[in-house]
N, C-alpha and C positions, 0 to 999 in steps of 0.2 A: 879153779882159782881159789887161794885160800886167803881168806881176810879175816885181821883180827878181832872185827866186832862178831865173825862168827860163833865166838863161846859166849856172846853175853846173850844171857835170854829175857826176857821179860813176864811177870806175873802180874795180874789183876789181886788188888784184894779192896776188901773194903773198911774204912776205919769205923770201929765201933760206937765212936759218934756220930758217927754219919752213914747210915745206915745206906742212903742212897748214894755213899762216894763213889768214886771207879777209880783206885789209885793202881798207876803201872809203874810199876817198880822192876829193875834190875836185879837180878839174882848175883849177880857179880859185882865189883868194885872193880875200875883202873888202878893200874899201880900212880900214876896221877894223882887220881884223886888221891887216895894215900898220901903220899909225899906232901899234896897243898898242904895236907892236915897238920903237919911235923912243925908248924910254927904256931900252929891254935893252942889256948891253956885252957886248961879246964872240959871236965866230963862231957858237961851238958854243950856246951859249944862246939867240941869235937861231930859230938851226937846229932846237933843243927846241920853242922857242915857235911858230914856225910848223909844224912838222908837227904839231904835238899840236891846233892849230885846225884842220889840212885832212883832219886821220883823223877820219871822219864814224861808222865802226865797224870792228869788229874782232873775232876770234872768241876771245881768248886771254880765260884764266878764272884765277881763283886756288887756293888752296890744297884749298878747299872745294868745287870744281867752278862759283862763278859767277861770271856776266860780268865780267869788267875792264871798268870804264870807260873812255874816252879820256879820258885827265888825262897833264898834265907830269908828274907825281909815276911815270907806268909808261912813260910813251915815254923815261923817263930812263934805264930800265931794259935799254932793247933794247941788242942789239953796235951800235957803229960802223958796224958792213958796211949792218946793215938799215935803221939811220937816214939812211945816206947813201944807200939805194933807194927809201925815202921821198922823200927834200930832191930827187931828180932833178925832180922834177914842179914843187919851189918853188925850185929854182936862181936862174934869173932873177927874182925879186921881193926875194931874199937879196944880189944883185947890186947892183939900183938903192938899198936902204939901203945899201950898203956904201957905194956912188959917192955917193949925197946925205950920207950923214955925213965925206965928206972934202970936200964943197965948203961946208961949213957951220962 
């Protein structure tokens, strides 16, 4: 039987502030997520919104010792540095909206 979450894989990496993270990330994008993006403005919001769909989990906890979810509301949270070691994986998908919302 063939299913389509069969092509999406998942990687471990760790962000370089956080030396101890375990973030798993999706090697792929839905064409989904794509599309949500097609009404978002702006670089960096784009860049929120798809990494916060391709972080699949994460070890970082809150106040109280439990899990953070993956939500926009905590990937907003992270430095620049680690959200841009995220975006390396979704660079080129951040690239073709860029190109399709100038030829539109």
């Amino acid at each position: 039987m063939v299913k389509i979450s069969d092509s999406f894989s998942t990687v471990s990496i760790s962000l370089p502030s956080y030396k101890d993270s375990e973030v798993i990330i999706s090697t792929k994008i839905a064409v989904k997520d794509v599309i949500d993006t097609e009404e978002i403005k702006g670089d960096m919001n784009i860049a929120v919104n798809l990494a916060s769909r391709m972080i699949k989990s994460w070890n970082f906890k809150d106040d109280e010792g439990n899990n953070l979810p993956v939500e926009k509301k905590y990937v907003e949270q992270l430095p620049t540095d680690d959200l841009e070691f995220v975006l390396e994986a979704i660079k080129p998908y951040i690239k073709k909206k860029q190109n399709l919302d100038k030829t539109t």
